[in-house]
C-alpha positions in Angstrom: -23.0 10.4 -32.7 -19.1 10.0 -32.3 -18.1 8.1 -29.1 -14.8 8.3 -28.3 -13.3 5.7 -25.5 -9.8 6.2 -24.4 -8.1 2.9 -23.4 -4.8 1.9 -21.6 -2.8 -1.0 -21.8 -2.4 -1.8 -18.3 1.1 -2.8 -16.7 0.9 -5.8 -14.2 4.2 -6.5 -12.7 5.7 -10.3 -13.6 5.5 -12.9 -10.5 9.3 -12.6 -9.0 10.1 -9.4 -9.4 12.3 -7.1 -6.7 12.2 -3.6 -6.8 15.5 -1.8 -6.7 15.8 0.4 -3.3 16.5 3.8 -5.3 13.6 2.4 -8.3 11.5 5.8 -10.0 10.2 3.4 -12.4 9.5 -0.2 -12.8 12.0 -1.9 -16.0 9.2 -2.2 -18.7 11.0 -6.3 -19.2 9.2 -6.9 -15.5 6.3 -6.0 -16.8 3.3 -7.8 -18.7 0.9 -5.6 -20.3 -3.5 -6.0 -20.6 -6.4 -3.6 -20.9 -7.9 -2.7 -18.1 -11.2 -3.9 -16.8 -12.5 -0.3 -16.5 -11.6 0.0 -20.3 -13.1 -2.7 -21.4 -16.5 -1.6 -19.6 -16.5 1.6 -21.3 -15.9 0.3 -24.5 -18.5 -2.3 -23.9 -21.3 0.5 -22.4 -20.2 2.6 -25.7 -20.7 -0.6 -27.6 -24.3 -0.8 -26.4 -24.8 2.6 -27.6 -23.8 2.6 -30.9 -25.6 -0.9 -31.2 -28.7 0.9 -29.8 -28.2 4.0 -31.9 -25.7 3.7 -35.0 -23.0 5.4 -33.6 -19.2 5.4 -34.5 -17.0 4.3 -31.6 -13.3 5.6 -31.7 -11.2 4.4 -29.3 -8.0 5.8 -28.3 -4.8 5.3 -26.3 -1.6 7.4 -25.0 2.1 5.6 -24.5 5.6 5.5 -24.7 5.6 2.6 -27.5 3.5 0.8 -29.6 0.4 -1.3 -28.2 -1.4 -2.0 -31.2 -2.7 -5.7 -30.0 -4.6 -3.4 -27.1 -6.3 -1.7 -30.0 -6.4 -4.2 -32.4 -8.4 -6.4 -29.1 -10.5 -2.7 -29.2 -11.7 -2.9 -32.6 -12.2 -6.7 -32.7 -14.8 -6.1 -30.1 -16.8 -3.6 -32.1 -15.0 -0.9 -32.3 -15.0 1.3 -35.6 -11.7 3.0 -35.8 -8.3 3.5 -33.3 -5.9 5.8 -32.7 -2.5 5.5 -31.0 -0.7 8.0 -29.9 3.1 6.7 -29.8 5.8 9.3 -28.3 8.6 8.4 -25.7 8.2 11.2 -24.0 5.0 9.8 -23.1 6.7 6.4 -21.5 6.3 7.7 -17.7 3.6 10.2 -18.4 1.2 11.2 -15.1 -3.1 11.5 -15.3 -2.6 15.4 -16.1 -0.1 14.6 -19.6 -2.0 12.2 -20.5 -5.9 13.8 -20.4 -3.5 17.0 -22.1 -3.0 14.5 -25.1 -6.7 13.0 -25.1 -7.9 16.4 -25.2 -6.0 17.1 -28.0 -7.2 13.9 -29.6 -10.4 14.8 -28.9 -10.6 18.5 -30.0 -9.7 16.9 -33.5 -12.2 14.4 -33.4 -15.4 16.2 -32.1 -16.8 13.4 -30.0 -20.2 14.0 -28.7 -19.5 12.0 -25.5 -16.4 9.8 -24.4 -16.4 6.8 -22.2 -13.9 6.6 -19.5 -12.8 4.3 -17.4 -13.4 5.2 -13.5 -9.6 4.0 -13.3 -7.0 2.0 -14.4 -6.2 -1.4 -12.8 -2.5 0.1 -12.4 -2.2 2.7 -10.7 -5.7 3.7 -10.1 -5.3 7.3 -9.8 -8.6 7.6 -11.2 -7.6 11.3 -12.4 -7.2 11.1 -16.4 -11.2 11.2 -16.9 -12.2 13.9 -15.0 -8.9 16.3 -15.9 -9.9 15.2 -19.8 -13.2 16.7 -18.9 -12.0 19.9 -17.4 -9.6 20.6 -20.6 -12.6 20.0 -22.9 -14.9 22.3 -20.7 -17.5 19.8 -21.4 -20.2 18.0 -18.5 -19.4 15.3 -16.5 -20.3 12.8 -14.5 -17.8 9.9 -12.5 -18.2 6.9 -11.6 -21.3 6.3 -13.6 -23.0 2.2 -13.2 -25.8 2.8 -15.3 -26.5 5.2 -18.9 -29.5 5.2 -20.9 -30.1 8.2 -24.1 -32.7 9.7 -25.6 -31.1 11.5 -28.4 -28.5 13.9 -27.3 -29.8 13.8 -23.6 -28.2 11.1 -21.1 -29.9 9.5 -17.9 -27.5 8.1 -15.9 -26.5 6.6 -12.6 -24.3 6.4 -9.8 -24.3 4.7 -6.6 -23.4 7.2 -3.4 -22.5 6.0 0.1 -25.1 4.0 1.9 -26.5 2.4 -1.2 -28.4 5.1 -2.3 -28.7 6.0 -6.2 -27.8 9.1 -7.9 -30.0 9.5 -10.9 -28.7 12.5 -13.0 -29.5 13.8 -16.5 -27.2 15.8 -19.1 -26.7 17.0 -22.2 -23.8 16.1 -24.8 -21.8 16.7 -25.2 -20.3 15.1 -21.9 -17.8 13.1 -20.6 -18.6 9.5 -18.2 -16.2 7.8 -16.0 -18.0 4.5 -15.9 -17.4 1.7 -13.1 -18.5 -2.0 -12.5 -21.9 -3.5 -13.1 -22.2 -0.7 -16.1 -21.9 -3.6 -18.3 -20.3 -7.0 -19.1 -17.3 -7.3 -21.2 -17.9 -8.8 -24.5 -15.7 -11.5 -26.5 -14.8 -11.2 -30.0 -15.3 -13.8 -32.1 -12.2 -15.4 -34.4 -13.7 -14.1 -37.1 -14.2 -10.5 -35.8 -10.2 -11.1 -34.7 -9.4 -11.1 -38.6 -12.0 -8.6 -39.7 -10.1 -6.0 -37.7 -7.2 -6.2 -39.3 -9.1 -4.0 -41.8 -10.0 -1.6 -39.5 -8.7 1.6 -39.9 -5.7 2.1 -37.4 -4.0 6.0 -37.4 -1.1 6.2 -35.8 0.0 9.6 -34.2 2.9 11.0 -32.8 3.0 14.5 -30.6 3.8 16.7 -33.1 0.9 15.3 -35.5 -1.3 16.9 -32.5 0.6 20.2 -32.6 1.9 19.2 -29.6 5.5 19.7 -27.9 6.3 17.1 -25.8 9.3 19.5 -23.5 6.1 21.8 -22.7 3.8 18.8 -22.0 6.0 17.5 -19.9 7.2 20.3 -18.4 3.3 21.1 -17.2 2.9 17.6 -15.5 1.1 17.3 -12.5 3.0 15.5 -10.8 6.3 13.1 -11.0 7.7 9.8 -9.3 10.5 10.7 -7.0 11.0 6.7 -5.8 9.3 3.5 -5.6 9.4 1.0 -2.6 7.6 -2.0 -1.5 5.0 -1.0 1.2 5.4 -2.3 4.9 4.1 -5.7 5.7 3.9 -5.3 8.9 4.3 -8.6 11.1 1.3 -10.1 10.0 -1.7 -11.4 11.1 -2.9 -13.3 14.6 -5.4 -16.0 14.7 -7.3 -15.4 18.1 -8.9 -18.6 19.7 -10.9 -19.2 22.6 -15.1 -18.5 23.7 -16.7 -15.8 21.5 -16.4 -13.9 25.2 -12.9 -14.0 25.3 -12.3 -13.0 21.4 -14.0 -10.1 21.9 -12.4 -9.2 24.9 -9.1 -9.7 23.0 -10.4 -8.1 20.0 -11.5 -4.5 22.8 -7.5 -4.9 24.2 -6.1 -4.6 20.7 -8.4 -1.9 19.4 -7.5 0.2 23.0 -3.8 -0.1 23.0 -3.9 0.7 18.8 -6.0 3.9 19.8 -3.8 4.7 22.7 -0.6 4.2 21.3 
């Protein structure tokens, strides 16, 4: 079985920064760039499989430049071979581009199931996994804590409001968004570090996909119009006294917010 894991380098902004009034984007020098946790649990749940069943494990990622370190982290972990898909038409690319591209990725490849993250540690739409899954036409399942196979069948779980536990079984090939406590993140060893540098790396660009990046981006989803900090408000008030009297405070506030 092929598993194929997409991955993103996720932005995190640098301690400092002020966002410009009439900002669409954020300068990529404010930025500081890490995979994110919900990546590195699906690469570390399709690690399990493929230790559990001698699978392949490809992973991928989308961007406007180069992140080869993300991958190179990728296959140092385990993983067998990596793709990057480079283009800068890709550099502000939305959920919708971006599952357009894995799916292209992925119609080449001929995964049996792919590994998503529930969402990136970004900007959390939480979108790519599921649109990727609607392109390939192929089952799905989001927000998965828990996968056990049993050849090309997949038990899985997911936790619902309340507590209770969807348990759910498919076939592949299928698509999971996976979330915390599916599994814990590995570290790779220095030796692993150096071993994959030998790994095999492919390096795409749109067109290599039969891809045209004016009609992909034209198709988008959606687009920034403007960034702004969010409102903080005038902050919070420490309320003192007997327990009676902070909750009788507490029923004021809660009535004059409902009121107002």
């Amino acid at each position: 079985m092929r598993i194929l894991v997409p991955v993103k380098p996720a932005a995190r902004i640098r301690e400092g920064f002020v966002l410009d009034a009439a900002a669409v984007s954020v300068p990529a020098e404010a930025l500081e760039q890490e995979l994110g946790e919900s990546d590195e649990l699906a690469l570390e749940s399709a690690l399990g499989l493929a230790e559990r069943g001698g699978d392949e494990v490809l992973v991928v990622a989308v961007a406007g430049e180069p992140h080869e370190d993300a991958l190179r982290a990728c296959l140092a972990k385990g993983a067998d071979r990596a793709i990057g898909v480079w283009d800068a038409a890709l550099a502000a690319a939305e959920p919708l581009t971006v599952a357009r591209v894995l799916a292209a990725v992925a119609q080449a490849e001929e995964p049996e199931l792919i590994l998503c993250g529930a969402q990136s540690s970004d900007a959390a739409n939480a979108a790519t996994g599921v649109a990727l899954a609607g392109l390939l036409d192929v089952a799905r399942v989001a927000v998965v804590g828990a996968i056990e196979r049993d050849g090309a069948r997949l038990t899985v779980q997911r936790e619902l409001e309340g507590g209770a536990v969807e348990v759910l079984t498919l076939a592949t090939p299928a698509l999971l968004t996976v979330q915390s406590g599916v599994a814990k993140s590995r570290h790779a060893t220095l030796r692993a570090i150096k071993q994959a540098r030998a790994k095999p790396l492919s390096v795409l660009a749109l067109g290599d996909l039969g891809l045209d990046a004016g009609a992909l981006l034209a198709s988008a989803g959606s687009r920034t119009v403007r960034l702004r900090e969010r409102d903080r408000g005038e902050g919070a008030s420490l309320l003192e006294g007997e327990a009676s009297e902070i909750a009788a405070r507490i029923a004021t506030i809660v009535t004059e917010a409902l009121s107002a």
